[in-house]
Each structure stands twice: as C-alpha cells, then as structure tokens.
C-alpha positions, 0 to 999 in steps of 0.5 A: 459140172463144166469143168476139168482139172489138170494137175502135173508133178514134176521134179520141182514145180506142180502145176494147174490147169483149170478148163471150163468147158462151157466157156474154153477159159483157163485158169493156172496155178503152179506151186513146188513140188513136196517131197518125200509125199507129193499129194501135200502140193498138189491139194495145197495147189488146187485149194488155191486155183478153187480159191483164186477163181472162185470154183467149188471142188463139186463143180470139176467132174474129171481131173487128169493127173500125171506124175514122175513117181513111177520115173524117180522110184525106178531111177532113185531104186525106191520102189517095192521089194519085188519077187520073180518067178519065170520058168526054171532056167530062166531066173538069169534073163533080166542079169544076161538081158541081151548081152549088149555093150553099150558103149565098146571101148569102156573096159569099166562099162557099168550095166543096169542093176537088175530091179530084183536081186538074184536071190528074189529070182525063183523058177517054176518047173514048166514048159511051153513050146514056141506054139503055146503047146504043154511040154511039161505040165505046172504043178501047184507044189512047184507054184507054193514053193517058189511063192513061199520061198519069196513071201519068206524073203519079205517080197511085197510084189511078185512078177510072173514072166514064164517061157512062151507065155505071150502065146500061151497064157494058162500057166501065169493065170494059174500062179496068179490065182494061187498067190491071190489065194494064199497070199491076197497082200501080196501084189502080182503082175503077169507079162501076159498082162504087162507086155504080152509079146515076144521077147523073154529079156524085154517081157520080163524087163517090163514086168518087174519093173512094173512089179516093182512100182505097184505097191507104191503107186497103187498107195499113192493115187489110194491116197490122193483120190481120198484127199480130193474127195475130202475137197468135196470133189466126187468126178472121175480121176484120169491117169496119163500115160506115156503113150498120150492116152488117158487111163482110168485111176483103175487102170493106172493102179493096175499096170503103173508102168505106163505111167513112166513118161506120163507129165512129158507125154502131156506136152506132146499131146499139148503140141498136137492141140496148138498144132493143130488150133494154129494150122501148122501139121509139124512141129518141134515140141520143146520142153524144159521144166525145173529138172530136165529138158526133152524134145518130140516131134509132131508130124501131119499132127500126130505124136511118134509112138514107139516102144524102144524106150530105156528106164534108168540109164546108168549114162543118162544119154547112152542109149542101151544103158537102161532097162527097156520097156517095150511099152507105147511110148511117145518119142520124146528125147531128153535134150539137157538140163532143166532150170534147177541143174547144177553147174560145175568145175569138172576135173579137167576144169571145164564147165558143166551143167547137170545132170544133178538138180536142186530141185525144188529142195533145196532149190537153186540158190536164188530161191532162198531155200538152202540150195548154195549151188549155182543153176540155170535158173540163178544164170537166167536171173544174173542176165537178166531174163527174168524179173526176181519181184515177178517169179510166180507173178510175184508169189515167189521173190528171187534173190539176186544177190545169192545167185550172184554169190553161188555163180562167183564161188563156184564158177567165175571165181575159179575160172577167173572171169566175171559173174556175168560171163560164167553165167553167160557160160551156163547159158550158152552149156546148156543151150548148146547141148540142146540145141546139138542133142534135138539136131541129132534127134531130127536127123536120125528121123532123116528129117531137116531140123529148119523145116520145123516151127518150134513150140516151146513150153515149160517154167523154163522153156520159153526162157531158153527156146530163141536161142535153141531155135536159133542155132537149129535154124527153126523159122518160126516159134510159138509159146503158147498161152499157159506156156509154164503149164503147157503139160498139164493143159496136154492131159485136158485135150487127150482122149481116153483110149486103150491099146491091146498087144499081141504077137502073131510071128509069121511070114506076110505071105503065109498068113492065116488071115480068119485066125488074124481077124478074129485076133484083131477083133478081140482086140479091138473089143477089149479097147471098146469094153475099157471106154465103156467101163470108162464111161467115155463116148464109144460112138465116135471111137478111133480104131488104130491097128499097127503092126511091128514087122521086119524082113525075115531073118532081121532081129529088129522090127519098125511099127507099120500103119495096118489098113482098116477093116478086114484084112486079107491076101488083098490087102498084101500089096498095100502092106508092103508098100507101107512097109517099104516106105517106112523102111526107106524114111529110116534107112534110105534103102529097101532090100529087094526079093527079101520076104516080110514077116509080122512080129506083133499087133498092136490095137488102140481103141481111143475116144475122140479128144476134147474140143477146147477153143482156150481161151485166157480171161486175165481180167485181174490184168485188165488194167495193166499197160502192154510195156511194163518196163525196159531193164539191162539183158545180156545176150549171147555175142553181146560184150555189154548188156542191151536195155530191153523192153519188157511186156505183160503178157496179159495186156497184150491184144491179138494182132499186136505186131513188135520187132525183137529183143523184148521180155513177156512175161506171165505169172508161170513163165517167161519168154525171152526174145533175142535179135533179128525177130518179129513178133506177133500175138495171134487170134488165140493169145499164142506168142509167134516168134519169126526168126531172121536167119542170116543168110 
C-alpha cells in the first residue's frame, strides 16, 4: 500500500493531498466544507481524488486529518454541557482567571464566558500541599455527591482539576475511577492528563476546555473512521495536532484539546519541508485560506512552540481576551481576514473588512450560493485576479456580475466611488492589516521582517502574498507546488510524536538532579511507549527536552533547550548560558547575580518525519501551452488596469525565467505577481518570486 492521504477541513474549503510513497507524486483535490457535519465533504472529496487518479481506497495505508471542530465549537459555544469538580473553595478560579484587564482604558471591558456555568462548578473536600503531601483526606461520600450533583444537572462531560494536583496526582485518579463506575456514559478528563503543570486558572482552563469538546469530537472521528472504512480503507488514521506532531485517532479522542490550531499547525510544518527541500533555514510561513489569514515563523528549520496561546478571544486580536490553554502549540498568528470575509461600512463610514465570513454557506457573493455580501474574494475577481471559468480549475464558475453588484450596493455606492476602487479598497484593507500585523509579529521576536523569504500557501494566499511581501520588504517568495492545499501536504511530512509535562519548581542551584533524571527518564519512556503502540519506527526517534525557566521571583517563564543525556551540576553552566541568550533575543537585557530557577519540564519523543521528494505528474496538462492568455489586472497605485499575461502552472518547466506582472494559475489556487519581480520556476515545480525593492 504506497500511499498517504491528507485531508484538511477548514472554514470554507477541504482539502486533498494524495502521496505516493514510492514514487513522490501528488495528487490534489479540494471541494466545500458541509455544514452542520463535515465528514459529508470530506468522503465526497476522497471519493473524487480515488476516482480522478484511479486509486483504490485499500491502497492508502495512513490518512492524516486535521480539522477546525474543536476551534469553532469552543468559538461558536457549541461543545458539550460540561461539569467541574476541583477542590472545595476552588469552583470560582476559571471566573476570577488572573484578574487581568486586557485592555485598561475599556470601562465596558467584556471577559471570556467561563465554558461551565457557575452552578456546574462543585468542590470536593480535599486538600494537598504544595509538596503533593494529604492534608485532608478524599472521601468517596464527597466524590458521589459532587458527581451526583452534576449528572442530576444533565452534564455529558465532567473535568476534574484538584489543588496540587499536578504534584500529586491520587486524588483525581480516585474521582475518575468513581464516575467510570457509576457513571460509564459520562466522559471525564483530568488536569493530570490534560495539563499537569503548575498553575490552577490555566490547568483548570485547559481542562474544561477539553471536557468540553470531548463527547463531540470523540462522535465525530467515531463517525468518520466508520464512513472511510466503508470506502474500503482498512490503514491508520493520524490526527494533527497544534504542536505539529502527529497523534494516533486514539489519541486525539482522548485529549481533543490539542487539536485546537490542528489545520494551521500543517502549514507550518508544510514550511519546514520547503524550507528545508529549497535550502532556505528561515522563513515567513504565510497562510490565508477562506475565513482567516495567520502567519508563522521558521527559524534554522524549525517551527516556534509555545504554550501562551488564547482560545475564543472576545476582540479577536487582543491578546488576554481569551481562555489560555498552555498546551505545545505552534506560534502562528492570525494576521487578517480570509477569502470569505465580509466587508462593510463601519459607523464612522469607514471600510472594513471581517472578522464575519461567508464561509462556504452561503459564500461570497460570486459563488452563486445566496451569499449577497460582498468579500475578498468577489474583490479579487472585479480586478482581475482570478479567472471566474477556472476556479477549481473549472469545477466551479464565478459569477462576475454578482460580485459586481454585492461591491456597488454595499461599498462603491455609499462611499460614492467606483466598483473597482471599492474593490481596490477591499484589497489594499485587507493587505494592509496583514502586512502591519505579520510586522509586529516579527518585531516582537526582535527580528527584522526583510531578512525573511515568504512562502505563501492557502485557496487565497498566493492570490495576496506580492503585496504582503512587498510592503514587509520581503526579498524573496516562493509558492509551493500544491500552494491551495499546502496544509494538508503539512500532515504527510510530519512525524508521529508525543510530549510529556511535568512541573519540578526549584532553584537550578538546589537541584536534585538523580530525582530530575529518573523524572526525565519516565518521560521519555511514555514518548517511546506512545510510538510503539503507534506502530511507528522507534529506532531513529528524537528525544527533545525543554524546560520553561525564569528568574527566581519572576511570575512568568521562557522555554529553554535542555542539553541531552544525563544531567547534572556540570551541565549548570551551560543551562544558564542558553538561558541567557534566550532571555537577551526577547528583551535585550539579562539581570546579573539574580538566581534561575526550573518552572516545568517538557519531553517530546518524535518519530523521524517522512522523506518525500514531490513531485506534480499533471499529464492531464500535458498538452497545455505555458501562456494561456493575457487579461485586464488592476494593481495597487495603478489608475488603469494592466493587460497581464496569464500562465498555467502546469506547462510550465523548471529553469523558465520571466519578469513581472503575470498570473499562474492551478486548479486550487492562483498566484498573483505585481511589478518590479522576476520569476522563476525551480527544480521541484516551486514558484520563486525575487521582489525588486526601490532603493
């Protein structure tokens, strides 16, 4: 069985990825997301990429799938009624959280609705110390009240969070092993499971989130295994998860949580592969699909983890303004709107674009759906950009003349101007807030934004990424083959991993390092046990071992690369110089004499990654000229449009050399490419873009 299947929901399209191993050839599909069940597309899609390039369902051994379900039902509050039980006194920590104002000058300041209502929030008398110590012992008469309290309540899920717990994990086991007694219906996760750190708000946090999402994911990738099997496919189904790492289906039913920035992480990782397949260590990873835009970087070929990340902002670019979930997490930021959002006439008469989408239903208005408000996407087709006979490569037409008319009602006619300067408008919106929020971004890393080649991917990233490059003053970009699908290719070239948690708080100078061993070896068995029962390659395994360390007395830590092997008081010096650097890239100062201390140990075992070398047959194409046409573009700056030509993707051979502006285009994507570049098609079918900046 030679081949891999990667399959990617988002807010308005699915997408494909069809590898064969043996070969490197890839195939691609794309078809709209179904609402309210998913699983509708994404066996609609696969029956069609089995069917266009004649491949039995028996012949896949793995898919690799990655959704937004987890996302939208903590966004849209759509997940499972969810119980609480954490230690008596404790049921208001996720209402107080941190007692943090996002934003200070807001006297209206809305917080994050708590996932569980305060009357589904019961306490358990019980009590450790900071040592893991019994200071009051747990009773089952307390564990059956607490539990029968919220089953009488109509709770389908119950999270367990208890004091200490993180040190100590006895008394959550206890409570689990009661409720799968009397109660085997009901679900249960545990923060020792969850998130087994210090921290009760954001332990706690992490844990009815994942409560929360449990009973429906767990349905879902229930229902999908079945309906794939029905297809005749009988291989192993990964899950990815926000850190970049592949999960088995077991796995992700278990703790879906990690699941929350499962289809974005793909890209990243996507990032990583080109990166590393074009020889260049550091890139911009640019992503814009049809609801949201988000950006990562990739430094020396590796993605940024951390574990500061918000789920459900109440302002959608505020940070503090969601629930935390310190889970491994790629560091993607979302940067804008997607193909799908909205624009609009604010109050002050201003334009806007988002953050409400038309996703796939009812659309934009171009798709002839229903959708009448006018997007990015019927802007793009006004001026130009893209081809309304060749959308899907041909599978879908674009209505011109609704687009037209959505852009004139709600935008040209208002602001008095003409349907192709309020599309323009659209445009330079949303290309704007992009470009200023990836800037930041990059800053705040104490990074210059022009030292960073973009690669750009996504149904509308290539359609946005020159002029995104452009004002960020990127030299270079590249879109690579399967640019529309870019994420699902991610999951085929990620490797199968596991990361274990711990916190050990302690003074670096006062460590017991045989206890910190014989911790860190435990770890690093349950990563190799998780790739056995995985049935992945354990022999060439990577073993990564960071830990999340401060200044003694700071409330707040920054993740440190650990040294392999067995550490000890040697290995002192060498930890503290990391730690240094890293605390001078963020801050550009260190504080002298101050003691460091460990917060929390983190343990990734990972399977090597796939080695693929792509490869795109397109013989269907085969007979295609290179220029196909030329047609009228507008350009930002330009007062008429520019007569541009406009390539098939496919026909084009590696080596072909051309200057700016022109139009690529592929069946799930197009490439829009301004002024002042050159371009290049290289070895691998990638599009290289050198921008000309003015000097």
């Amino acid at each position: 069985m030679p081949y891999r299947l990667g399959i990617d929901i988002g807010g308005t399209f699915t997408d494909f990825v069809l590898l064969n191993e043996t070969s490197g050839d890839l195939h691609f599909g794309k078809t709209l997301t179904t609402y309210p069940d998913p699983t509708n597309g994404i066996i609609t899609g696969t029956k069609q990429v089995l069917n266009d390039f004649n491949v039995n369902a028996a012949a896949i051994h793995t898919i690799v799938h990655g959704t937004t379900l987890v996302t939208n039902a903590v966004i849209e509050r759509k997940g499972a009624k969810t119980g609480f039980i954490t230690t008596q006194g404790f049921t208001d920590v996720p209402e107080i959280g941190r007692e943090l104002r996002y934003d200070i000058y807001d006297i209206f300041l809305t917080m994050p609705e708590p996932l569980v209502p305060q009357k589904l929030r019961v306490g358990v008398e019980e009590r450790l110390n900071a040592k893991g110590e019994v200071v009051m012992a747990l009773t089952q008469a307390s564990i059956e009240r607490a539990v029968e309290t919220l089953v009488g309540r109509g709770v389908q899920s119950i999270a367990v969070c208890l004091l200490h717990s993180f040190v100590n994990p006895a008394h959550e086991r206890i409570i689990a092993e009661i409720i799968h007694q009397k109660y085997p219906h009901i679900y249960t996760s545990l923060s020792v499971d969850i998130m087994p750190e210090i921290r009760e708000y954001e332990r706690a946090s992490a844990t009815i989130m994942n409560a929360y999402v449990q009973p429906i994911t767990d349905k879902y990738l229930e229902t999908l295994e079945k309906r794939l099997r029905v297809l005749g496919f009988t291989g192993n189904i990964d899950i990815m998860i926000s850190s970049g790492r592949l999960t088995t289906i077991e796995g992700a039913r278990k703790s879906p949580v990690q699941l929350l920035e499962s289809g974005p992480a793909g890209g990243a990782m996507a990032s990583v592969f080109f990166g590393k397949l074009t020889g260049r260590a550091d890139l911009l990873g640019f992503d814009m699909g049809g609801t949201t835009a988000k950006a990562s970087l990739i430094l020396n070929n590796r993605p940024e983890i951390t574990n500061q990340f918000e789920a459900a902002r109440v302002r959608r670019f505020k940070k503090g303004s969601g629930l935390p979930v310190r889970i491994p997490v790629i560091d993607l930021i979302e940067i804008g709107a997607g193909g799908g959002s909205i624009a609009h006439i604010d109050h002050l008469g201003l334009l806007k674009v988002g953050p409400e989408s038309a996703a796939s239903q009812p659309g934009p208005a171009c798709y002839g759906r229903g959708g009448d408000k006018p997007t990015v996407t019927d802007a793009d087709l006004i001026l130009g950009y893209l081809n309304e006979k060749y959308f899907l490569g041909g599978t879908m037409t674009l209505d011109r003349e609704a687009a037209r008319e959505a852009v004139h009602r709600h935008i040209a006619e208002p602001l008095g101007i003409t349907i192709e300067q309020a599309a323009m408008g659209i445009r330079r919106v949303v290309d704007e807030n992009m470009a200023s929020a990836a800037r930041v971004h990059i800053l705040e890393k104490g990074y210059d934004p022009r030292r960073f080649s973009m690669i750009a991917f996504g149904g509308a990233g290539p359609v946005h990424a020159f002029s995104v490059a452009r004002l960020l003053g990127s030299p270079q970009m590249i879109i690579p083959v399967g640019a529309g699908v870019t994420s699902a290719l991610g999951f085929l070239v990620s490797p199968v991993a596991s990361e274990a948690i711990r916190s050990f708080v302690c003074p670096l100078d006062e460590i017991d390092w045989q206890k910190l061993n014989t911790m860190l070896r435990a770890m690093e068995e349950e990563g190799f046990e998780f790739l056995r029962h995985a049935k992945a390659d354990v022999s060439k395994a990577r073993i990564t071992c960071i830990a999340d360390m401060r200044y003694v007395g700071q409330g707040h830590e920054i993740a440190v690369p650990m040294p392999l092997g067995e550490l000890s008081a040697d290995s002192v010096a060498e930890i503290e110089a990391t730690f240094l650097k890293e605390y001078q890239l963020r801050y550009n100062r260190t504080v002298p004499a101050m003691r460091l201390e460990t917060v929390t140990w983190r343990v990734a075992v990972s399977a090597a990654a796939p080695e693929i070398t792509p490869n795109q047959p397109g013989a269907e194409f085969a007979n295609e000229n290179a220029l196909k046409a030329h047609r009228s573009v507008w350009f930002v700056g330009d007062s008429t449009p520019t007569e541009t030509p406009v390539f098939s993707r496919y026909a084009l051979s590696s080596g072909a050399v051309f200057e700016g502006p022109a139009i690529i285009e592929e069946k799930e994507s197009t490439t829009v490419i301004g002024k002042n570049s050159t371009v290049r098609i290289d070895e691998f079918k990638n599009i290289v873009i050198d921008l000309h900046h003015a000097k």
